[in-house]
C-alpha positions as a Markdown table, in Angstrom:
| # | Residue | x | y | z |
|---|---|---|---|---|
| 1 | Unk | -59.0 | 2.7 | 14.6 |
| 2 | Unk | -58.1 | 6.5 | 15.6 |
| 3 | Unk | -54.3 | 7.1 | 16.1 |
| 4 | Unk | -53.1 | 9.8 | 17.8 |
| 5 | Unk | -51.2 | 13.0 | 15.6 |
| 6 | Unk | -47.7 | 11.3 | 17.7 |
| 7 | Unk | -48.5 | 7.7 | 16.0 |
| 8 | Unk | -48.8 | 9.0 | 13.1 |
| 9 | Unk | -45.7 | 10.9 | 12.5 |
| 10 | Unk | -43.8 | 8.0 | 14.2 |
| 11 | Unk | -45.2 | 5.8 | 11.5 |
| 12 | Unk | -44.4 | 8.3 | 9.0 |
| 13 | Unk | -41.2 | 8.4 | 10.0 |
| 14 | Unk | -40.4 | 4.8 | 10.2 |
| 15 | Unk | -41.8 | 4.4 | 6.7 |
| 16 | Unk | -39.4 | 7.6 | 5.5 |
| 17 | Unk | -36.2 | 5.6 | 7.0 |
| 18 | Unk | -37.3 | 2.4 | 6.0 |
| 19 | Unk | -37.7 | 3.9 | 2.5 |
| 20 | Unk | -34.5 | 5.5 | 2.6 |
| 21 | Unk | -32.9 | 1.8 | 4.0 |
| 22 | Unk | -34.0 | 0.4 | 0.6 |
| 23 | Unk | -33.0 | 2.9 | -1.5 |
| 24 | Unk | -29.2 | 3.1 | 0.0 |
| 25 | Unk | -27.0 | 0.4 | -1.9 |
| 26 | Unk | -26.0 | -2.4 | 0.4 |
| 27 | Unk | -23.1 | -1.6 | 1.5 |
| 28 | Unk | -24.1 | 1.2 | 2.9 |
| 29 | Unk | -24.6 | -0.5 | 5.7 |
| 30 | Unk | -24.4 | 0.1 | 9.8 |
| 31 | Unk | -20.8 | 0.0 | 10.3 |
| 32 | Unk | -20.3 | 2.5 | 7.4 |
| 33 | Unk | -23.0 | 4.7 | 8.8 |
| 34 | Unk | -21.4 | 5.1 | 12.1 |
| 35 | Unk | -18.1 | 6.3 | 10.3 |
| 36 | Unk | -19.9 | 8.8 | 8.5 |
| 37 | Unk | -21.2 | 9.8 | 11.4 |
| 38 | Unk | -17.9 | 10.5 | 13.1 |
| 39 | Unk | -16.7 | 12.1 | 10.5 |
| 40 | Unk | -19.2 | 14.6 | 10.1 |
| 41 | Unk | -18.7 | 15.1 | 14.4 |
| 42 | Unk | -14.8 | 15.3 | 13.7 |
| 43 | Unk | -15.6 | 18.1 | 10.3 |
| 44 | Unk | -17.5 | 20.0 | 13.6 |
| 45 | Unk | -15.4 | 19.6 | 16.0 |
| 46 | Unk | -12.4 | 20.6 | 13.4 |
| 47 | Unk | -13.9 | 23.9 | 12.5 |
| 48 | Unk | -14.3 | 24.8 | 16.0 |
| 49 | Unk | -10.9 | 24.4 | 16.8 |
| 50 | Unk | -9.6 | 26.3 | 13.9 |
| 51 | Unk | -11.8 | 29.5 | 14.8 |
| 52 | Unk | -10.8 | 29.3 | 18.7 |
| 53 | Unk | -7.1 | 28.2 | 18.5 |
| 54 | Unk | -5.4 | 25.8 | 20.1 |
| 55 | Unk | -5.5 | 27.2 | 23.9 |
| 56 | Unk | -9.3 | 26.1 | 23.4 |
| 57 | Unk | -9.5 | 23.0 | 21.5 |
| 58 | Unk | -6.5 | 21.7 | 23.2 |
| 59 | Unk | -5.0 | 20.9 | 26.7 |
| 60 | Unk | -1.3 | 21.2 | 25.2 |
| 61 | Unk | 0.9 | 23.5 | 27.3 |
| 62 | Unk | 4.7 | 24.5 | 26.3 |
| 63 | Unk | 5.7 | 21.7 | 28.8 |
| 64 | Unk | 3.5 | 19.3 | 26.5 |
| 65 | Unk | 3.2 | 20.6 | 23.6 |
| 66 | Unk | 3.2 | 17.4 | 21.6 |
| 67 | Unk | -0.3 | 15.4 | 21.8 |
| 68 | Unk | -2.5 | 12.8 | 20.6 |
| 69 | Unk | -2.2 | 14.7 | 17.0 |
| 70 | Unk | 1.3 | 13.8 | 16.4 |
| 71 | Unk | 1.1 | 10.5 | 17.9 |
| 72 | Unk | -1.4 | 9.6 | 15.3 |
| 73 | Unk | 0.3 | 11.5 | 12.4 |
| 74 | Unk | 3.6 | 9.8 | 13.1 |
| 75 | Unk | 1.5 | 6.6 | 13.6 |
| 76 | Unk | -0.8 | 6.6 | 10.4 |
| 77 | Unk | 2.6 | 7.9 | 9.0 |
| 78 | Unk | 4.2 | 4.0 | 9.8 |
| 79 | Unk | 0.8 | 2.4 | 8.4 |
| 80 | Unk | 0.9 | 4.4 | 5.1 |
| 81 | Unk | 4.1 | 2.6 | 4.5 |
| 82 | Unk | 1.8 | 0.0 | 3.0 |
| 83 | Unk | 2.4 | 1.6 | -0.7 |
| 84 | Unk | 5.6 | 2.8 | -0.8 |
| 85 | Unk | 6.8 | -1.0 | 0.3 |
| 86 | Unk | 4.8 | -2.6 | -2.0 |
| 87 | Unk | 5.1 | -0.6 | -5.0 |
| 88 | Unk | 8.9 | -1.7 | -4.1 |
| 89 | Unk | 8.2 | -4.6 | -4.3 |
| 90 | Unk | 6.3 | -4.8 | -7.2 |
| 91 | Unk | 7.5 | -2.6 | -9.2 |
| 92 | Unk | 11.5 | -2.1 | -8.3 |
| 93 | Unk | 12.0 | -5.6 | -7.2 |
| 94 | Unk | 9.8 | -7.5 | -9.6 |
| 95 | Unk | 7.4 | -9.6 | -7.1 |
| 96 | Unk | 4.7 | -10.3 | -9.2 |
| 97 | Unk | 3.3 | -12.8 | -6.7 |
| 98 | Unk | 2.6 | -9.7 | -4.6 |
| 99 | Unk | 0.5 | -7.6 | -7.2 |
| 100 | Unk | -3.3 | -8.5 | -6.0 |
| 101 | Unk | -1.9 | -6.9 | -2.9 |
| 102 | Unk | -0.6 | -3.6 | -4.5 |
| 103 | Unk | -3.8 | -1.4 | -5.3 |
| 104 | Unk | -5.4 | -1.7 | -1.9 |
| 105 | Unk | -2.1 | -0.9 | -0.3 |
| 106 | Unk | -1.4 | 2.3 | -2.3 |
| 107 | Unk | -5.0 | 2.8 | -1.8 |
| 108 | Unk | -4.3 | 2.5 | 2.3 |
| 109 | Unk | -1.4 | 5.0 | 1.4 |
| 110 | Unk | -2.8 | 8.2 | -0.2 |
| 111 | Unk | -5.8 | 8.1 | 2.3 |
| 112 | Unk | -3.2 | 7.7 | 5.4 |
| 113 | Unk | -1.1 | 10.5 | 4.1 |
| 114 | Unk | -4.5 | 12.6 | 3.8 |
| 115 | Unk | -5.5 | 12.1 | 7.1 |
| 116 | Unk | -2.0 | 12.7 | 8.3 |
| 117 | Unk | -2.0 | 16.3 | 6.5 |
| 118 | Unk | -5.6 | 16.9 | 7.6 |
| 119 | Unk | -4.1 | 16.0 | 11.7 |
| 120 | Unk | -1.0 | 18.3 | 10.6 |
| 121 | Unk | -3.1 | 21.4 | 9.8 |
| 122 | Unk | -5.1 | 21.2 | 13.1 |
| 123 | Unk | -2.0 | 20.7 | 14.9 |
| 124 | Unk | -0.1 | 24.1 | 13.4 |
| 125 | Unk | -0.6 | 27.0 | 15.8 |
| 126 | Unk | -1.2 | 28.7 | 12.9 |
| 127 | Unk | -3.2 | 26.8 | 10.3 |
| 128 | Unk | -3.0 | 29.5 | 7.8 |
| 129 | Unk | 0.0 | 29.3 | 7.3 |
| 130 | Unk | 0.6 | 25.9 | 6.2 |
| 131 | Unk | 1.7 | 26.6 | 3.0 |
| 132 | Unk | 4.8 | 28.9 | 4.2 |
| 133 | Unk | 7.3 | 25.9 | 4.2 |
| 134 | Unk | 7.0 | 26.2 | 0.2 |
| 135 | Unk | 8.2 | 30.0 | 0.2 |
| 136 | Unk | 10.5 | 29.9 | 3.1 |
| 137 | Unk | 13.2 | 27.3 | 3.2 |
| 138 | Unk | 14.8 | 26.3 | 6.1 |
| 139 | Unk | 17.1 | 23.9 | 5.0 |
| 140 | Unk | 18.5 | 22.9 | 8.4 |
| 141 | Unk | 15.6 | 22.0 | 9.7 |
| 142 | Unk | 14.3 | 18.0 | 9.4 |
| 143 | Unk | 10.4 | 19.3 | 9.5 |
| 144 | Unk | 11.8 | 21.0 | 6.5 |
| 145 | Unk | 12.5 | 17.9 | 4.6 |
| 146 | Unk | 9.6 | 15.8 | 5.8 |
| 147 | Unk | 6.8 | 18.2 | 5.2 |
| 148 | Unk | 8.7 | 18.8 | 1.1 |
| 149 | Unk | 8.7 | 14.7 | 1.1 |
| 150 | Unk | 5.2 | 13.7 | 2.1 |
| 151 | Unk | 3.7 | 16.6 | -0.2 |
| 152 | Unk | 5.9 | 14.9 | -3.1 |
| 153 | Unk | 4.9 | 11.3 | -2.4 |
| 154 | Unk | 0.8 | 12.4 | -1.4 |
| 155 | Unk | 1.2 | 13.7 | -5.1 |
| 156 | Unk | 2.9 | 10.7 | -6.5 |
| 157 | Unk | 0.2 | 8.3 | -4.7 |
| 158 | Unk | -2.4 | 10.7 | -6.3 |
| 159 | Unk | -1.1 | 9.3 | -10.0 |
| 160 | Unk | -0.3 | 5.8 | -8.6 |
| 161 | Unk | -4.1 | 5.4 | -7.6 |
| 162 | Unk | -5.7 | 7.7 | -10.1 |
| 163 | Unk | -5.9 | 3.9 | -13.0 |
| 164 | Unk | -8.2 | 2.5 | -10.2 |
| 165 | Unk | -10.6 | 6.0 | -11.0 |
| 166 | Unk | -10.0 | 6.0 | -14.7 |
| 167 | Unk | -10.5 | 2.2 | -15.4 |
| 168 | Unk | -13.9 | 2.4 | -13.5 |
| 169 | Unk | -14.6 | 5.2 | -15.8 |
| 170 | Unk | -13.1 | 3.1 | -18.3 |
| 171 | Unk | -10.8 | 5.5 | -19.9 |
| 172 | Unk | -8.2 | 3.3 | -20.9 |
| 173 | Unk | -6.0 | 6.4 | -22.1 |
| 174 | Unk | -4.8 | 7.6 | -18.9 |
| 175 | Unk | -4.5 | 4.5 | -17.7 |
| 176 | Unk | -2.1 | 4.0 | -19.9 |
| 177 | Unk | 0.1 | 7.1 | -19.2 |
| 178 | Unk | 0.4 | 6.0 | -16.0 |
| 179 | Unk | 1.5 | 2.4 | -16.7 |
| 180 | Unk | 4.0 | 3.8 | -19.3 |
| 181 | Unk | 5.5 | 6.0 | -16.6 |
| 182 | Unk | 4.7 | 3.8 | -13.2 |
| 183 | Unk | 8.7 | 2.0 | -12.8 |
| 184 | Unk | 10.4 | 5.8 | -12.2 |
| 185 | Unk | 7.2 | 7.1 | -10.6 |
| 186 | Unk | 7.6 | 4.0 | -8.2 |
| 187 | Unk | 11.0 | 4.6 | -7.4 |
| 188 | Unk | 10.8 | 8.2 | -6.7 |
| 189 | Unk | 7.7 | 7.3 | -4.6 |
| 190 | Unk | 10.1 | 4.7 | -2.7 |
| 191 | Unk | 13.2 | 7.0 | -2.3 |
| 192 | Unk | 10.9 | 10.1 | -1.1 |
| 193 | Unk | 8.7 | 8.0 | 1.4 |
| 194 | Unk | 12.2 | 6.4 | 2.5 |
| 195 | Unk | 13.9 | 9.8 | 3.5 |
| 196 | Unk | 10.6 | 11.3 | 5.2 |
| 197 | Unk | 10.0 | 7.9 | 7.5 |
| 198 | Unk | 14.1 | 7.8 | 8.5 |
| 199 | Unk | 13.5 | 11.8 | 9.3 |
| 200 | Unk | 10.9 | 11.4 | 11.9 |
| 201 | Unk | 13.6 | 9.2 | 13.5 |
| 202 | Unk | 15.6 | 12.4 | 12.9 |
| 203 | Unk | 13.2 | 15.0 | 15.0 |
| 204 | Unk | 14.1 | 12.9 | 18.0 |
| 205 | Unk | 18.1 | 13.3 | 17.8 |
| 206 | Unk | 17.3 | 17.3 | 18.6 |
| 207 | Unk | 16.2 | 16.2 | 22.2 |
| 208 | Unk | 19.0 | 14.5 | 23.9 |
| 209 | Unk | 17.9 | 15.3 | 27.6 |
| 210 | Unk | 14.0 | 15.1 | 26.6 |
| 211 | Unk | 13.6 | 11.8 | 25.5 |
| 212 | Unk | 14.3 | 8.9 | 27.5 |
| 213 | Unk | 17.4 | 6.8 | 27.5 |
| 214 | Unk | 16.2 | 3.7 | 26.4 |
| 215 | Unk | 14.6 | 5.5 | 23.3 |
| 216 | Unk | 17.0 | 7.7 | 22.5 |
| 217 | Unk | 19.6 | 6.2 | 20.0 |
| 218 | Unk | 21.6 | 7.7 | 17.1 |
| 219 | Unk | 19.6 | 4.6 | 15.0 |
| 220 | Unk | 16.5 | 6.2 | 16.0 |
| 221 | Unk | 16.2 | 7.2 | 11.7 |
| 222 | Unk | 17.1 | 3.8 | 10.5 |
| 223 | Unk | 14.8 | 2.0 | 13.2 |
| 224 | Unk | 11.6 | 4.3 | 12.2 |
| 225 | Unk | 12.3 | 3.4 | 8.9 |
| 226 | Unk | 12.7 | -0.3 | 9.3 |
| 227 | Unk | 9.3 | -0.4 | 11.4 |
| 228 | Unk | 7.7 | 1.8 | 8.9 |
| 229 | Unk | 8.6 | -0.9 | 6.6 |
| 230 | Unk | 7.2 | -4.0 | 9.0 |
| 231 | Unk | 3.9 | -2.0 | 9.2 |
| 232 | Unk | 3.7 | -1.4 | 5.9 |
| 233 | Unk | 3.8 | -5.0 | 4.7 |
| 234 | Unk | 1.7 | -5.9 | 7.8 |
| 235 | Unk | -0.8 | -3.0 | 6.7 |
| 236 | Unk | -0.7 | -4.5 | 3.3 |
| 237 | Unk | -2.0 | -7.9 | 4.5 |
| 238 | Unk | -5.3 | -6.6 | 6.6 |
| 239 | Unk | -5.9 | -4.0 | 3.1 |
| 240 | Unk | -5.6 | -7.5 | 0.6 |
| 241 | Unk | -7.8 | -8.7 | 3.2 |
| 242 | Unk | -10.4 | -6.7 | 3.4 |
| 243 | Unk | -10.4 | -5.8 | 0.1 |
| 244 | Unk | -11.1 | -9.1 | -1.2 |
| 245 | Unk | -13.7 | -9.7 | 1.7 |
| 246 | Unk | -16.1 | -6.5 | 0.5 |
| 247 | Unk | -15.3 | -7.4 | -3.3 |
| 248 | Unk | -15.7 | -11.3 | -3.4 |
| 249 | Unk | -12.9 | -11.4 | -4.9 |
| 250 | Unk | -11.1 | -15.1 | -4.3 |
| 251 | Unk | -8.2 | -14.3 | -1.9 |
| 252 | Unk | -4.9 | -16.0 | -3.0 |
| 253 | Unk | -3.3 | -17.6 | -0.1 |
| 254 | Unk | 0.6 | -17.5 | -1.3 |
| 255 | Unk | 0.3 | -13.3 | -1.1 |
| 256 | Unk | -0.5 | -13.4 | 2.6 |
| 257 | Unk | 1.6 | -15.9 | 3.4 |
| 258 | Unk | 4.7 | -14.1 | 1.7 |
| 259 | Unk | 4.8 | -11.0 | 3.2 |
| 260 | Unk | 4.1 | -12.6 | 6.0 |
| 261 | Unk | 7.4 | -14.3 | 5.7 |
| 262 | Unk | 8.8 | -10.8 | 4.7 |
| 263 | Unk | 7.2 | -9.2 | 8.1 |
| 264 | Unk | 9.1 | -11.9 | 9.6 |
| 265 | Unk | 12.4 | -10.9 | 8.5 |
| 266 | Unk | 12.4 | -7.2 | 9.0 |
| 267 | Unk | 11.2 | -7.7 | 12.2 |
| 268 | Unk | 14.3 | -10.0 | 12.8 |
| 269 | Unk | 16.3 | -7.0 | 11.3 |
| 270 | Unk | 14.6 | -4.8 | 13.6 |
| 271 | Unk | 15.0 | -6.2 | 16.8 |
| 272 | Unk | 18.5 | -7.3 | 16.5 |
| 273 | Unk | 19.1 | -3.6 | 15.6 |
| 274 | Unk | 17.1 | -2.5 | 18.8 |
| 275 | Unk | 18.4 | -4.8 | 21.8 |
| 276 | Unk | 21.8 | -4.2 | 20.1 |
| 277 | Unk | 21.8 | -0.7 | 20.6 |
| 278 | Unk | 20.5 | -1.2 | 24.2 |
| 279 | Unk | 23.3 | -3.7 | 24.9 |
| 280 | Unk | 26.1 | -2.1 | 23.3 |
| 281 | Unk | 25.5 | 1.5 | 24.7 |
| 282 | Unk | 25.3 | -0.3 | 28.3 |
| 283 | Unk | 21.4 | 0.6 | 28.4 |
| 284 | Unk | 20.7 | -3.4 | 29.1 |
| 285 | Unk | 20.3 | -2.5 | 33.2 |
| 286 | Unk | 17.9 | 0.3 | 32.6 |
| 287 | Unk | 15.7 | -2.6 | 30.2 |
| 288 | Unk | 15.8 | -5.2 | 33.0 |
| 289 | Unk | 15.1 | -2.1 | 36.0 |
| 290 | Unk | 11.2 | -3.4 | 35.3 |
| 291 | Unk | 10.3 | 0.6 | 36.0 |
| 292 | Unk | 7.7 | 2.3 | 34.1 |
| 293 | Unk | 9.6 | 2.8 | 31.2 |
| 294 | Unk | 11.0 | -0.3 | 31.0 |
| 295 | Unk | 7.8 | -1.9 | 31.1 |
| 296 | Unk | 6.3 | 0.8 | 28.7 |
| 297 | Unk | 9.9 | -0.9 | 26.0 |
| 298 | Unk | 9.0 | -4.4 | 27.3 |
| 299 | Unk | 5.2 | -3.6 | 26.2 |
| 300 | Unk | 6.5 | -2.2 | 23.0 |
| 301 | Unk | 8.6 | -5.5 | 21.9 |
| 302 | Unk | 6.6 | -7.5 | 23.0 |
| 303 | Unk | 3.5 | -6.9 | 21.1 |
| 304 | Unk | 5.2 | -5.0 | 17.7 |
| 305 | Unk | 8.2 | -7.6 | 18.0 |
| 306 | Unk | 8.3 | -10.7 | 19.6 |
| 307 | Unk | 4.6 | -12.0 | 18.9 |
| 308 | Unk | 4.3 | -11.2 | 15.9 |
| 309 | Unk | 7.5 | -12.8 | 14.8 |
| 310 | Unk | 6.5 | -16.0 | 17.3 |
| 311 | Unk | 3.8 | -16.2 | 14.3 |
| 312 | Unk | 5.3 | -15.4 | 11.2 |
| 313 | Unk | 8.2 | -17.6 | 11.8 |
| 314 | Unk | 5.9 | -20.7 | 12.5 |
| 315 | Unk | 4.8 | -21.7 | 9.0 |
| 316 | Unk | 2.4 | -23.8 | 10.6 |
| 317 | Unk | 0.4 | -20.6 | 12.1 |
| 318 | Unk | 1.8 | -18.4 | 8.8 |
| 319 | Unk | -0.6 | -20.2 | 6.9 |
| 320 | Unk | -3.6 | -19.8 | 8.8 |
| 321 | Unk | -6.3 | -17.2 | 8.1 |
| 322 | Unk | -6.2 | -16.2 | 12.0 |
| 323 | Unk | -2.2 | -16.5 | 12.6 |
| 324 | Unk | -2.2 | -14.1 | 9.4 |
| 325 | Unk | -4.5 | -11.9 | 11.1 |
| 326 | Unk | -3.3 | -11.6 | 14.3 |
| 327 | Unk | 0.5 | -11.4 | 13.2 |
| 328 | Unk | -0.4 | -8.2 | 11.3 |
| 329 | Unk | -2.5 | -6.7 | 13.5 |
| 330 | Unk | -0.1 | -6.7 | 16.5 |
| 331 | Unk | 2.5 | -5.4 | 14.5 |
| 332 | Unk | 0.2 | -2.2 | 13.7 |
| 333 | Unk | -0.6 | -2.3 | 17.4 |
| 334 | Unk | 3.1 | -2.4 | 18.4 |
| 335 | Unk | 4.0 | 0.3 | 16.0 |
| 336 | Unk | 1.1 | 2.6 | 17.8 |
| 337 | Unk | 2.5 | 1.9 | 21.0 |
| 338 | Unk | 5.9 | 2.9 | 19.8 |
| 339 | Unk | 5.2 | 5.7 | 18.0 |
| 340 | Unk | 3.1 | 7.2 | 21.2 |
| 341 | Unk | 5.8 | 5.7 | 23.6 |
| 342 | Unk | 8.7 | 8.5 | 22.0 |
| 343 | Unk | 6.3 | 10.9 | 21.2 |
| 344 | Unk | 4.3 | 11.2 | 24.3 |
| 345 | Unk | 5.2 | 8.5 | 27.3 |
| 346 | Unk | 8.8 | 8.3 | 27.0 |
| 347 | Unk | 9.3 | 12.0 | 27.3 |
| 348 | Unk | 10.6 | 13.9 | 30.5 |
| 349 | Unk | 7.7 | 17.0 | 31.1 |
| 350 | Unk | 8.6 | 19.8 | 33.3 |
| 351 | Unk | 7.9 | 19.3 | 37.3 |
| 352 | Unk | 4.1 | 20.2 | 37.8 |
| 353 | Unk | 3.3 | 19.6 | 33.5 |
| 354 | Unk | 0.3 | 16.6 | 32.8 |
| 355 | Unk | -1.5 | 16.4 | 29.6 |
| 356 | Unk | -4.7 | 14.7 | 29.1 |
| 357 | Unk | -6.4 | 15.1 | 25.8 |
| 358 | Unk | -9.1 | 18.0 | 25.4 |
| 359 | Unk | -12.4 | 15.8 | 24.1 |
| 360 | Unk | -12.1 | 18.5 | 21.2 |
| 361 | Unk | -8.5 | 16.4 | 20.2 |
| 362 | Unk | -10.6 | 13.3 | 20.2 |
| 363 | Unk | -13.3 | 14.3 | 18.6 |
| 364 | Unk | -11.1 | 15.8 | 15.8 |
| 365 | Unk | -8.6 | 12.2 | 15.8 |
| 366 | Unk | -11.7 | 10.0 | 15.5 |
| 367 | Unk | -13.1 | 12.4 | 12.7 |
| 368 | Unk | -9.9 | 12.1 | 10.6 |
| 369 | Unk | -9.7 | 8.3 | 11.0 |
| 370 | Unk | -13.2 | 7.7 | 10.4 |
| 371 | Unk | -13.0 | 9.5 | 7.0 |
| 372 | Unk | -10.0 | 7.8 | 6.2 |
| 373 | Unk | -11.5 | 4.2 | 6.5 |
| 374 | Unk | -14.8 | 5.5 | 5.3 |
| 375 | Unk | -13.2 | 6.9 | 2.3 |
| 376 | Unk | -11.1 | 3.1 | 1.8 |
| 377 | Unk | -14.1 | 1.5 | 2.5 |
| 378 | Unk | -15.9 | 2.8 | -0.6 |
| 379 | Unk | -12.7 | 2.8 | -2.3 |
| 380 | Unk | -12.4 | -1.0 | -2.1 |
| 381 | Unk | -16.3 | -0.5 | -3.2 |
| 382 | Unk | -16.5 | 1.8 | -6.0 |
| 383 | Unk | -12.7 | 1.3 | -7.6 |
| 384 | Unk | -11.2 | -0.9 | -10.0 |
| 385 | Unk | -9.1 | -2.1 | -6.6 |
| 386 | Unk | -7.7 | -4.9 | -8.3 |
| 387 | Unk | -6.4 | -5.4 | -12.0 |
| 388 | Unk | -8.3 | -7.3 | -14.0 |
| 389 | Unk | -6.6 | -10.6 | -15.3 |
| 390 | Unk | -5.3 | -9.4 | -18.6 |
| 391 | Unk | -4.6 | -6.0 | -17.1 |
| 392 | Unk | -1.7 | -4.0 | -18.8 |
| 393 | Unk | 1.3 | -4.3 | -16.1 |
């Protein structure tokens, strides 16, 4: 049988990726494929915007100039929470029951804080200069504080997750620097991510007459930080999760139903704290006008509050694999809505000003994320994301 010179470099083609199928490990599989895939788009895309500048790349104006980019940073911001609360909790406050969770959350952490820096330097109008808040100090300034703080803590998570490289390589020496050295490492991780989370709050206090009413509170630095702490222990859940899940590793069903009970709680904190505020300061008739921006704060509670804490408060629903699920993923959700809500939808533009995103801003977002959970992915894969039994703690 004659084939044509088209059949037979379609068959030689089939058998090169079939070939290369089988020689990939397993886990290299579809989904994974499709991140690396927008990441290498999102490196692309990146590059292009840092040659043309942001007039190009961007549709940000001076009566926008805050975007998806800072949405997202101050989101994955909330999310990375995941290790500074539970190395707190582990390490400061002694909850051993919560250790399995530990590595895959500081694991979430130093990749969120990446991505976030990697967001941060296409966001500057002027990239190269990143590095100038090292040299020149403004010490009035909150961005002055918050860039200092999550360079400190990306450094301490560096060391936190660097025993999950070195006992894979099984150099038990560094390992044990680490461990010797992990209690005051923890809490300066905890006090540093502390004062940067309660500063984003901060950034909002500078625009009174920008931000609307029913966001705008002098708590706004104490509520960021109590979300960032909801999401974190939420984050920590889906990262125990998952990690278990790609490692067949036997999940232990006491961890997710305790921080589930701890999500529960700060989330009580939270939203006594909020409709407080709105009460007290006579903002109660602007929640109930059922406008667009109350609706946009009814949104908001309702799916980072008041569902999640319908589920976590009901042991009954605690305990199951989906109320677990669904509790912590609608906190994330609500704290992406939030987040997005002050930074974007709850702020008064200039007559005339609309923002939509440049395709360049997506590209560039769903890079940075991609690698992110590409890069936890293999993490969870290739690390020693879990201690062994008789691991030195």
């Amino acid at each position: 049988m004659v084939t044509s010179t088209a059949d037979q470099k379609r068959l030689r083609w089939n058998g090169a990726r079939s070939a290369l199928r089988e020689a990939l490990p397993s886990y290299l599989n579809p989904g994974v494929q499709i991140l690396a895939y927008l990441t290498v788009i999102g490196v692309l895309a990146g590059i292009w915007r840092l040659f043309s500048g942001l007039g190009a790349a961007t549709n940000l104006t001076d009566g926008i100039p805050w975007g998806i980019w800072i949405g997202f940073d101050f989101s994955l911001i909330a999310i990375s929470g995941a290790g500074f609360t539970m190395a707190g909790l582990v390490y400061v406050f002694r909850q051993e029951q919560f250790r399995p969770a530990l590595r895959p959350a500081v694991l979430t952490g130093l990749l969120g804080y990446t991505a976030v820096l990697a967001l941060l330097i296409l966001d500057l109008g002027r990239p190269d200069r990143f590095y100038h808040f090292l040299i020149y100090w403004n010490l009035h300034s909150p961005l002055f504080e918050i860039s200092w703080c999550v360079l400190l803590y990306t450094t301490v998570l560096l060391i936190e997750v660097s025993p999950q490289v070195f006992e894979r390589l099984n150099r038990p020496g560094p390992v044990r620097i680490v461990h010797a050295i992990i209690v005051p490492l923890a809490i300066v991780a905890v006090t540093l991510s502390s004062l940067h989370q309660s500063t984003l709050g901060t950034l909002y206090l500078n625009m009174p007459y920008r931000l609307n009413a029913l966001w705008y509170t002098p708590l706004l630095p104490l509520l960021f930080f109590t979300s960032s702490v909801s999401t974190g222990l939420s984050v920590a859940i889906i990262a125990y999760k998952l990690a278990t899940r790609f490692t067949g590793q036997q999940a232990q069903p006491r961890v997710a139903r305790g921080l589930g009970s701890l999500v529960a709680g700060v989330l009580v904190f939270y939203l006594v704290l909020k409709l407080g505020d709105i009460i007290l300061s006579g903002k109660a008739p602007l929640l109930l006008a059922f406008d667009r921006m109350s609706l946009l704060m009814w949104i908001e509670l309702i799916v980072g509050v008041l569902a999640p804490l319908a589920i976590f408060l009901a042991p009954s629903v605690r305990r199951t694999e989906k109320g677990q699920w669904a509790g912590a993923i609608l906190v994330v959700l609500g704290t992406l809505i939030s987040r997005f809500d002050a930074t974007l939808f709850a702020q008064t533009a200039p007559p005339g000003a609309t923002y939509v995103p440049h395709v360049v801003e997506w590209m560039t977002t769903a890079g940075v994320v991609a690698a992110a959970a590409l890069a936890w992915y293999l993490g969870a894969r290739l690390l020693a994301v879990f201690e062994k039994p008789n691991g030195h703690h």
